[in-house]
HTML snippet that shows the backbone in 3Dmol.js (N, CA, C, O; Angstrom):
<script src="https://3Dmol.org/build/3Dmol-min.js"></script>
<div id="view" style="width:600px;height:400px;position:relative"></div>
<script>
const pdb = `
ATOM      1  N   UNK A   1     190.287 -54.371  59.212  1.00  0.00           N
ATOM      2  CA  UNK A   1     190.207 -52.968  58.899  1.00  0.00           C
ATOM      3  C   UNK A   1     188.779 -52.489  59.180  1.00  0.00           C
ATOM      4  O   UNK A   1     187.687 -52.860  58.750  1.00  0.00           O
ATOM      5  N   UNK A   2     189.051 -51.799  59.809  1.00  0.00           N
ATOM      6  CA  UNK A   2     187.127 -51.031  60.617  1.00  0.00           C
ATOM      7  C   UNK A   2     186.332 -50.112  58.817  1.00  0.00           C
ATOM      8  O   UNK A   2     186.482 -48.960  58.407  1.00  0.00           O
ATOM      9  N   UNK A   3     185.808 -50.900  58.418  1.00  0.00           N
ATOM     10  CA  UNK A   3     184.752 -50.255  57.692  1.00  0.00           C
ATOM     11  C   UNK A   3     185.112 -50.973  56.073  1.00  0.00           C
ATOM     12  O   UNK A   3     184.419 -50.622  55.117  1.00  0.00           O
ATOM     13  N   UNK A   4     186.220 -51.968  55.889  1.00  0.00           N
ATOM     14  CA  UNK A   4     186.585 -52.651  54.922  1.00  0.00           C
ATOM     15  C   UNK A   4     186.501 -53.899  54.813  1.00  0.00           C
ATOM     16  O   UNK A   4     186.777 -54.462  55.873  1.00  0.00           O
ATOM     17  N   UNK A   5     186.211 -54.647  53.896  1.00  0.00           N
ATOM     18  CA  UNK A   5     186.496 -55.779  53.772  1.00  0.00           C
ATOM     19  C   UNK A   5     187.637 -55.855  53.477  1.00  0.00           C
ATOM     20  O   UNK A   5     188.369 -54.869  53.549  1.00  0.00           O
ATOM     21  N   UNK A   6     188.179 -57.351  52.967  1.00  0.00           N
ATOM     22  CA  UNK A   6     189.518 -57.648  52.544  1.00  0.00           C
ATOM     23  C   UNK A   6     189.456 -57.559  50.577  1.00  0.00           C
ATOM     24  O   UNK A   6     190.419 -57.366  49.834  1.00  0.00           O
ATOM     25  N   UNK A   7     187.665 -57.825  50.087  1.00  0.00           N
ATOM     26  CA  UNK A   7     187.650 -57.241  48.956  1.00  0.00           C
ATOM     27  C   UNK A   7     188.317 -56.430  48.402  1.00  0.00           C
ATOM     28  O   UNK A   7     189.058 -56.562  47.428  1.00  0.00           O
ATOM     29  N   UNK A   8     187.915 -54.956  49.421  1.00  0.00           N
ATOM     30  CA  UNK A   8     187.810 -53.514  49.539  1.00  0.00           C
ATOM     31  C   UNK A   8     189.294 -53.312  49.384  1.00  0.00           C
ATOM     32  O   UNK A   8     189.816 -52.769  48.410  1.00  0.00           O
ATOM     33  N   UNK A   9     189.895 -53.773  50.377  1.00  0.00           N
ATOM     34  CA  UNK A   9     190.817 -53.414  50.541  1.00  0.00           C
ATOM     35  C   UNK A   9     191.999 -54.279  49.733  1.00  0.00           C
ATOM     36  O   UNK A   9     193.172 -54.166  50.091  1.00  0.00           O
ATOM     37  N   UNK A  10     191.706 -54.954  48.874  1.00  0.00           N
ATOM     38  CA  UNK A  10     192.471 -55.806  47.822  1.00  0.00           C
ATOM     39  C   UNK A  10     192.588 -54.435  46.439  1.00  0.00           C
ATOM     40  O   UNK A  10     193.649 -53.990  46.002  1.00  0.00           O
ATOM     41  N   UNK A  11     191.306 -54.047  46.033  1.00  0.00           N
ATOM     42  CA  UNK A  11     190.723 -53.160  45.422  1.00  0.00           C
ATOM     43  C   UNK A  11     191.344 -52.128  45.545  1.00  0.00           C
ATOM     44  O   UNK A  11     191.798 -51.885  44.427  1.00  0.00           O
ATOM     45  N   UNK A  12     191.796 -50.970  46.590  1.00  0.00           N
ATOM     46  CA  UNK A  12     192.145 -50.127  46.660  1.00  0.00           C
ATOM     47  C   UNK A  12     194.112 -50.314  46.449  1.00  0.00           C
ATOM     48  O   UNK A  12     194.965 -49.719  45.789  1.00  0.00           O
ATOM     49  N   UNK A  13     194.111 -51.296  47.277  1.00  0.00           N
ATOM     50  CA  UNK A  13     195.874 -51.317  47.000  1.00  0.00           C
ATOM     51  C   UNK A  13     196.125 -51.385  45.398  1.00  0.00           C
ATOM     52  O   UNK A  13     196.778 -50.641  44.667  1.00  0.00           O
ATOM     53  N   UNK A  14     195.427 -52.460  45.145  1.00  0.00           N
ATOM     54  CA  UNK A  14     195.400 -52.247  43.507  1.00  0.00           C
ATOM     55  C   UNK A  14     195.874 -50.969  42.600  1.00  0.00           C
ATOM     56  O   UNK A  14     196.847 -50.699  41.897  1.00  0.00           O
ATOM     57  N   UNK A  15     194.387 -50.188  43.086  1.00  0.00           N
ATOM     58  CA  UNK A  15     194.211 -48.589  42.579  1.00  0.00           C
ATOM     59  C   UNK A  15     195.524 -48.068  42.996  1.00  0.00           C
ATOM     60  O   UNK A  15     196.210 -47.565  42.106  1.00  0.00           O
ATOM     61  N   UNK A  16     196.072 -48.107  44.397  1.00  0.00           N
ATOM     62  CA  UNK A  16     197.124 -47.351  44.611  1.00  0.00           C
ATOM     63  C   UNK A  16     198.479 -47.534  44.005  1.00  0.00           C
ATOM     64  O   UNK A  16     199.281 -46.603  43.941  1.00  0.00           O
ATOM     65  N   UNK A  17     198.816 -49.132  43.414  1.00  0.00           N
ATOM     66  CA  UNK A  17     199.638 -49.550  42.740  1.00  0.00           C
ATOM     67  C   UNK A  17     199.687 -48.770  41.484  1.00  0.00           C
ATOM     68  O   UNK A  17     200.547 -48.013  41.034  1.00  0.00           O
ATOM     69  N   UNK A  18     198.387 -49.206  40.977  1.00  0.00           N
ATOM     70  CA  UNK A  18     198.503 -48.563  39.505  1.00  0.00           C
ATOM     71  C   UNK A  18     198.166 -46.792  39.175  1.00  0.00           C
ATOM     72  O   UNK A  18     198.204 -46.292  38.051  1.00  0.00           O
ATOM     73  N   UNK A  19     197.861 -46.098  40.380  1.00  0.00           N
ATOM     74  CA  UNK A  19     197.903 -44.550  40.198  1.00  0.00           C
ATOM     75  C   UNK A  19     199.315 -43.959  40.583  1.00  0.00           C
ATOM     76  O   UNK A  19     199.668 -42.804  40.346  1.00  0.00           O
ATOM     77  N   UNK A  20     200.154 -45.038  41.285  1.00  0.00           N
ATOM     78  CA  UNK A  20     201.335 -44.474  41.613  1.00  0.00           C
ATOM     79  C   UNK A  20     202.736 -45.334  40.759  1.00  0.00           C
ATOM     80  O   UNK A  20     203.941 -45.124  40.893  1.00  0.00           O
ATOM     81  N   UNK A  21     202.038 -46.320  39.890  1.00  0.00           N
ATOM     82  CA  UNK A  21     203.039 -46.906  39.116  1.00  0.00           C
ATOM     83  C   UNK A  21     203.815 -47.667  39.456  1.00  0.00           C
ATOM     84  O   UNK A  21     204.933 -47.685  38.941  1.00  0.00           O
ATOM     85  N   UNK A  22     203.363 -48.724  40.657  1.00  0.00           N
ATOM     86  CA  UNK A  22     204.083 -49.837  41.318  1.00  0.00           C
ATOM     87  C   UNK A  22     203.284 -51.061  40.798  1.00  0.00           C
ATOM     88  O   UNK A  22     202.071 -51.186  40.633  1.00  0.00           O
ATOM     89  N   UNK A  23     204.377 -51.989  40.572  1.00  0.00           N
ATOM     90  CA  UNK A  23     204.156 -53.478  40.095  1.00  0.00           C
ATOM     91  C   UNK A  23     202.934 -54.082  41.235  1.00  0.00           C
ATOM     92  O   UNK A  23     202.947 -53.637  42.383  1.00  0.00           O
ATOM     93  N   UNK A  24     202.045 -54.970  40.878  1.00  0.00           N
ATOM     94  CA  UNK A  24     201.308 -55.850  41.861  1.00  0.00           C
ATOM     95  C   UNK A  24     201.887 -56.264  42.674  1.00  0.00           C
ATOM     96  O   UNK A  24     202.660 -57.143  42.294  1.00  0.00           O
ATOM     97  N   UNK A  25     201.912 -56.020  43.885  1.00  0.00           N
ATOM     98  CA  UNK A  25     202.105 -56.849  45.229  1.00  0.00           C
ATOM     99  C   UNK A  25     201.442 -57.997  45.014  1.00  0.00           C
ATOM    100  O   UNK A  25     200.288 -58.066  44.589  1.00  0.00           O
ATOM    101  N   UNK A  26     202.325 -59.141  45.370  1.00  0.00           N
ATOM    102  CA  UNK A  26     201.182 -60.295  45.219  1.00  0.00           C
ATOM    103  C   UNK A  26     200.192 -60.788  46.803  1.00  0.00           C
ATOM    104  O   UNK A  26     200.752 -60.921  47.892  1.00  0.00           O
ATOM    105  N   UNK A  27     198.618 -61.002  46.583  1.00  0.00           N
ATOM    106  CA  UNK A  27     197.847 -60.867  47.454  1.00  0.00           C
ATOM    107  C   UNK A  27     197.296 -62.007  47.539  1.00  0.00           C
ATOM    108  O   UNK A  27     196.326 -62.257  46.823  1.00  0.00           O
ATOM    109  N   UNK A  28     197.853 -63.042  48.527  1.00  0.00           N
ATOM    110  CA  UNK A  28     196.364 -64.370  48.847  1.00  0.00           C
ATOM    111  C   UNK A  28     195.304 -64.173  49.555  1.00  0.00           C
ATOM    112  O   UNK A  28     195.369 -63.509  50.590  1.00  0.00           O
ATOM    113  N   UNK A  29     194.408 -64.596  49.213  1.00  0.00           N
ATOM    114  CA  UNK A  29     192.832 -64.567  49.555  1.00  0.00           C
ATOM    115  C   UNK A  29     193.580 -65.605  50.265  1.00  0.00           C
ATOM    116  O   UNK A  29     194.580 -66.191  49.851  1.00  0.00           O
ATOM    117  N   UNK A  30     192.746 -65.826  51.820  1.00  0.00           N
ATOM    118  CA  UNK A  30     192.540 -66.769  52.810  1.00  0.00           C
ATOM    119  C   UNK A  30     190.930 -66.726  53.122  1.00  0.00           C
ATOM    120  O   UNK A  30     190.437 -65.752  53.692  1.00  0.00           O
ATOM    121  N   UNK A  31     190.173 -67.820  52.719  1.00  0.00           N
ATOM    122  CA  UNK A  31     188.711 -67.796  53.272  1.00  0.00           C
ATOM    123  C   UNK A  31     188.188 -69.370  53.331  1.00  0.00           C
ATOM    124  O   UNK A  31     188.545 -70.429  52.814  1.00  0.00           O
ATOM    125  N   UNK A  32     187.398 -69.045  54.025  1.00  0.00           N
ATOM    126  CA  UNK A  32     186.370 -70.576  54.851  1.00  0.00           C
ATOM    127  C   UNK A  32     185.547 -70.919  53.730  1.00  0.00           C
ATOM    128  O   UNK A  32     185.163 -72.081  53.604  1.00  0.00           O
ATOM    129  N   UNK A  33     185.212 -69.970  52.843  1.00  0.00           N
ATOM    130  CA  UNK A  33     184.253 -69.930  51.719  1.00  0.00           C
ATOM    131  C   UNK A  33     184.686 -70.679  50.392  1.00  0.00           C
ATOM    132  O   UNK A  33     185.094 -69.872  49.557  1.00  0.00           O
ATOM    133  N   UNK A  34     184.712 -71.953  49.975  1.00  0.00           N
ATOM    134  CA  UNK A  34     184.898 -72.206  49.054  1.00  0.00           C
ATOM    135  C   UNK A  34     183.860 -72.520  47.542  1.00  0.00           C
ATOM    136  O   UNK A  34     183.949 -73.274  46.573  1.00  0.00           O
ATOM    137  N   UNK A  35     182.995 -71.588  47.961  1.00  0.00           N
ATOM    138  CA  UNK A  35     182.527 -71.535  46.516  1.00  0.00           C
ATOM    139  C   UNK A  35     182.965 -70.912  45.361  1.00  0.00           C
ATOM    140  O   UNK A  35     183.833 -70.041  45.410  1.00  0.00           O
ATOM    141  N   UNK A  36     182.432 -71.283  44.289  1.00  0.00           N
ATOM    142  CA  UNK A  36     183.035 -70.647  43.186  1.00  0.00           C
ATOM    143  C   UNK A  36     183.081 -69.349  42.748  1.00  0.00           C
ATOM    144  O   UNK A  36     183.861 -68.757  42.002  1.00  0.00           O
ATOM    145  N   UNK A  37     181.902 -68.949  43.471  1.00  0.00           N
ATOM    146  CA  UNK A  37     181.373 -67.477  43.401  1.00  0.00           C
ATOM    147  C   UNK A  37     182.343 -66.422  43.951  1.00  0.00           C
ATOM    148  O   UNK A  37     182.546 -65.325  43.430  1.00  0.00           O
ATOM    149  N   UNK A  38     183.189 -67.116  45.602  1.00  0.00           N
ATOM    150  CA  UNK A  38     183.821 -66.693  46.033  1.00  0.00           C
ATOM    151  C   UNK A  38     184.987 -66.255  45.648  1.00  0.00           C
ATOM    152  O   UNK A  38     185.450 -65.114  45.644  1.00  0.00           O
ATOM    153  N   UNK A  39     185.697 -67.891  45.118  1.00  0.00           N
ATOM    154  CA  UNK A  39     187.002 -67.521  44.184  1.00  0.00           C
ATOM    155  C   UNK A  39     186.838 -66.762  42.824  1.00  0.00           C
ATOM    156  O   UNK A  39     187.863 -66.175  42.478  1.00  0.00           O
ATOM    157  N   UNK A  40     185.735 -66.646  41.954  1.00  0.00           N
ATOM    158  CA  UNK A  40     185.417 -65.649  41.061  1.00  0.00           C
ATOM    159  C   UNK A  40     185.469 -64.215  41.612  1.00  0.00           C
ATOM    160  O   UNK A  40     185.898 -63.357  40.841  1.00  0.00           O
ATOM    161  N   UNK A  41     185.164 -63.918  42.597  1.00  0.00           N
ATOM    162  CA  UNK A  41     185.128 -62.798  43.436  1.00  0.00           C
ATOM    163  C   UNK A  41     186.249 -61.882  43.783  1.00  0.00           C
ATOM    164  O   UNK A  41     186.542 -60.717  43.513  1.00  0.00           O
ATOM    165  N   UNK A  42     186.864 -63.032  44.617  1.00  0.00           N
ATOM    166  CA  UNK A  42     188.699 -62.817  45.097  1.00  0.00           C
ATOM    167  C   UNK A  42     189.610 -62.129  43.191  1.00  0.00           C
ATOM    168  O   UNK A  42     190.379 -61.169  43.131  1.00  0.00           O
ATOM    169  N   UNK A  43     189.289 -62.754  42.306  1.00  0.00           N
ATOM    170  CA  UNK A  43     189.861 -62.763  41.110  1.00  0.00           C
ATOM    171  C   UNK A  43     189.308 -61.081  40.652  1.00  0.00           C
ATOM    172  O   UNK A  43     190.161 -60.349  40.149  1.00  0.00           O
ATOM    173  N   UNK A  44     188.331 -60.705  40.786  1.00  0.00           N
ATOM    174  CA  UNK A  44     187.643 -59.535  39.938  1.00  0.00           C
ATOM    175  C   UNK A  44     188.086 -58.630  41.539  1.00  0.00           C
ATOM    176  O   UNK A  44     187.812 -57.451  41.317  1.00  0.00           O
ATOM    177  N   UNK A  45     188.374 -58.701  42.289  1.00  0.00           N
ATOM    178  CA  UNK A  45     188.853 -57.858  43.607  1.00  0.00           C
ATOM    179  C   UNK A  45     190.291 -57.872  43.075  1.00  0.00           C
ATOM    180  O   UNK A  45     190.694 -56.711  43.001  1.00  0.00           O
ATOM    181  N   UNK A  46     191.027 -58.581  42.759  1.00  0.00           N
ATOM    182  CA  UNK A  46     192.468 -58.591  42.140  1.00  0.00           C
ATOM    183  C   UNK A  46     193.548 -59.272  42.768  1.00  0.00           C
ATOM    184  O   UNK A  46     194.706 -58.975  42.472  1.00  0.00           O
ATOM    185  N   UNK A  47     193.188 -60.501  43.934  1.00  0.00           N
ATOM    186  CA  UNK A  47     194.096 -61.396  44.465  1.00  0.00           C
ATOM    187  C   UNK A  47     194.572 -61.940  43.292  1.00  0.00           C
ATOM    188  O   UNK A  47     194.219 -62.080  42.121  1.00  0.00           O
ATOM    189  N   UNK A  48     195.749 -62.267  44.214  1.00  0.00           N
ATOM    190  CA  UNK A  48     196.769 -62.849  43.286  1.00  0.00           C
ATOM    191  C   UNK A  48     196.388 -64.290  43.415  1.00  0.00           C
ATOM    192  O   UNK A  48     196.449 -65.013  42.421  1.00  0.00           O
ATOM    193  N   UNK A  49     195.948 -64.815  44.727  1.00  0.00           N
ATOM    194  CA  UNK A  49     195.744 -66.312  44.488  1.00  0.00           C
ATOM    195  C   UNK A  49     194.726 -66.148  45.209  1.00  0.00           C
ATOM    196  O   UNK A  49     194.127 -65.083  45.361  1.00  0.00           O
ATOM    197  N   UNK A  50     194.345 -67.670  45.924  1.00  0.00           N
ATOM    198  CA  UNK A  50     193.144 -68.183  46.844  1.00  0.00           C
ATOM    199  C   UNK A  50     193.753 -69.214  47.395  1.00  0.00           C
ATOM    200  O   UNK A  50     194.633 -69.928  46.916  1.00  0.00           O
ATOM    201  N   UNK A  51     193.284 -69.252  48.340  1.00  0.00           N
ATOM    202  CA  UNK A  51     193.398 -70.229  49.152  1.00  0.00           C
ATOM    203  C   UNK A  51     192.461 -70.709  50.714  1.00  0.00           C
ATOM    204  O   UNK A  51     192.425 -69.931  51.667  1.00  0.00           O
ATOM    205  N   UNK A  52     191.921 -71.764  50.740  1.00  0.00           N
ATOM    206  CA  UNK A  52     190.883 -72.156  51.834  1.00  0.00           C
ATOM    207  C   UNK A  52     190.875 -72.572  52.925  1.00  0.00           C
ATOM    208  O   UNK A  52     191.724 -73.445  53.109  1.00  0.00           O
ATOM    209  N   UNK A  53     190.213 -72.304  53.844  1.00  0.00           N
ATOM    210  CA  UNK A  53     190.281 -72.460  55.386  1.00  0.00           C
ATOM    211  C   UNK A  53     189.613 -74.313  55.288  1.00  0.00           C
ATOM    212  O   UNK A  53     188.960 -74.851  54.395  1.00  0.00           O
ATOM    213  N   UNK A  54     189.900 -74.621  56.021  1.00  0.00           N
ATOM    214  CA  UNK A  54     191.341 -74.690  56.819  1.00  0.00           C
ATOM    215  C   UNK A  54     192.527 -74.943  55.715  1.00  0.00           C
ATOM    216  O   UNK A  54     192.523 -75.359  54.556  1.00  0.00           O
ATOM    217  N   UNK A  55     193.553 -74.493  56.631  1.00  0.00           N
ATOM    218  CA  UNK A  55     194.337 -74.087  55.864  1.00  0.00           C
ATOM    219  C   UNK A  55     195.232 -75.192  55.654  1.00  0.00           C
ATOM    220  O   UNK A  55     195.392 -75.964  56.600  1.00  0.00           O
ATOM    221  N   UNK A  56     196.008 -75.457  54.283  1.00  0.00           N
ATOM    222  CA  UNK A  56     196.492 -76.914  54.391  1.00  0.00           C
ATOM    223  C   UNK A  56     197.941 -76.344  53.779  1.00  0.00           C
ATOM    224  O   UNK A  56     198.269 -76.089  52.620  1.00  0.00           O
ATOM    225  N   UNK A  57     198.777 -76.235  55.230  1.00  0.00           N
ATOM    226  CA  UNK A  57     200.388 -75.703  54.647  1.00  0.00           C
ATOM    227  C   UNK A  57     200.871 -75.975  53.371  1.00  0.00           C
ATOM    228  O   UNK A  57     201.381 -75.028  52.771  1.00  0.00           O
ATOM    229  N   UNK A  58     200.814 -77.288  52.710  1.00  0.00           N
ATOM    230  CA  UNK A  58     201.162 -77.452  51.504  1.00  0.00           C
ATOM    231  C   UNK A  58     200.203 -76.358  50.348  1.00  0.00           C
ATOM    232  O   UNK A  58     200.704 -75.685  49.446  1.00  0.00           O
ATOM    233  N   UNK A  59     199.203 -76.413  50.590  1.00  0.00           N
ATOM    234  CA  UNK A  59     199.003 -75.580  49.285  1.00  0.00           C
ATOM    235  C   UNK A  59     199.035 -74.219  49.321  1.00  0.00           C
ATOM    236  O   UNK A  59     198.806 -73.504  48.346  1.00  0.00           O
ATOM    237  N   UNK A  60     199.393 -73.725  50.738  1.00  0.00           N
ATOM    238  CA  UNK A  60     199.884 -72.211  51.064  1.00  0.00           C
ATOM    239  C   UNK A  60     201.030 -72.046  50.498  1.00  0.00           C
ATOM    240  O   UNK A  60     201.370 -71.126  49.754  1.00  0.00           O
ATOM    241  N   UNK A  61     201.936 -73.400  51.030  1.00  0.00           N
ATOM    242  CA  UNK A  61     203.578 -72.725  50.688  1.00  0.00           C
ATOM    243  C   UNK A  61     203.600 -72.864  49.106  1.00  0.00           C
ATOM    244  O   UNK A  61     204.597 -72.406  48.548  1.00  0.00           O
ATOM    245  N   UNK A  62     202.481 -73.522  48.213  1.00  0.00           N
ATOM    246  CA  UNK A  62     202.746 -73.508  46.662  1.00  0.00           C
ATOM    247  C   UNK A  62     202.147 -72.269  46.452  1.00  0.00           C
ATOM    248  O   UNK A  62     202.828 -71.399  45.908  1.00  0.00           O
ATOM    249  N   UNK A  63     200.777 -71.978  46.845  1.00  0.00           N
ATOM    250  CA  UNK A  63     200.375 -70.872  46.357  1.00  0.00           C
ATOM    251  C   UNK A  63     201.702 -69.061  46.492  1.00  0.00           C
ATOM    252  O   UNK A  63     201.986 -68.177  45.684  1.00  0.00           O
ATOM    253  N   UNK A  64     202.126 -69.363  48.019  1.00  0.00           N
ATOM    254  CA  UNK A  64     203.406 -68.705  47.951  1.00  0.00           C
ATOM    255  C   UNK A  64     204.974 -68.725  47.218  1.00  0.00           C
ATOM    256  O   UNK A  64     205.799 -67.813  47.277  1.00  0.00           O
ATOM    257  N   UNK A  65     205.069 -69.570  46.767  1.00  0.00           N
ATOM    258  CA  UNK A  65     206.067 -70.391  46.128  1.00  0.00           C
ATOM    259  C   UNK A  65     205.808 -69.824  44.571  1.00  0.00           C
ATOM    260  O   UNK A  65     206.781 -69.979  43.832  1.00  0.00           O
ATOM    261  N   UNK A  66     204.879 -69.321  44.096  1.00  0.00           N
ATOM    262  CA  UNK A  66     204.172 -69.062  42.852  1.00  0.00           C
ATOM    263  C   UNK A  66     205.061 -67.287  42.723  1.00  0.00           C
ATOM    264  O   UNK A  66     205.460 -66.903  41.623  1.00  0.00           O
ATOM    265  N   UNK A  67     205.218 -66.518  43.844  1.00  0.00           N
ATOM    266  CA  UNK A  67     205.744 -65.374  43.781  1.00  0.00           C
ATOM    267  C   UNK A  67     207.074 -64.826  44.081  1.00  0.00           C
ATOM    268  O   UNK A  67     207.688 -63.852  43.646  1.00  0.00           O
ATOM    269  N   UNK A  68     207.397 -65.921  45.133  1.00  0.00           N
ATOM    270  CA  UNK A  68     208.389 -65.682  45.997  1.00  0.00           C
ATOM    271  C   UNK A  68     209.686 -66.808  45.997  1.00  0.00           C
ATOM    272  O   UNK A  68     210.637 -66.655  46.764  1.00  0.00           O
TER     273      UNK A  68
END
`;
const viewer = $3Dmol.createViewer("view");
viewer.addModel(pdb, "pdb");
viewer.setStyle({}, {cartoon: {color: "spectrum"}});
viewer.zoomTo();
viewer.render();
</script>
């Protein structure tokens, strides 16, 4: 998204959920970044999960498996 992060834009769907009265979409963080700071980050932005590059199918399809 030209001028957003995926923060940003975690953040706003949020807002739009809850100004228009729709349940959480559920949202995985995908990042290379595994610090803690990061996944503290993803959490206060309002993902629903995390998950780290590289990407290891098994803990995608659980982290997906968690909603769906």
């Amino acid at each position: 998204m030209p001028r957003k992060d995926g923060y940003q834009a975690c953040q706003d769907i949020r807002q739009w959920e809850k100004d228009n009265g729709y349940a959480e979409t559920p949202i995985i963080a995908l990042s290379a970044n595994v610090m803690s700071d990061v996944q503290e980050k993803c959490r206060a932005a309002g993902f629903s999960h995390f998950v780290t590059k590289p990407v290891d199918f098994a803990d995608l399809s659980r982290a997906m498996s968690r909603f769906f």
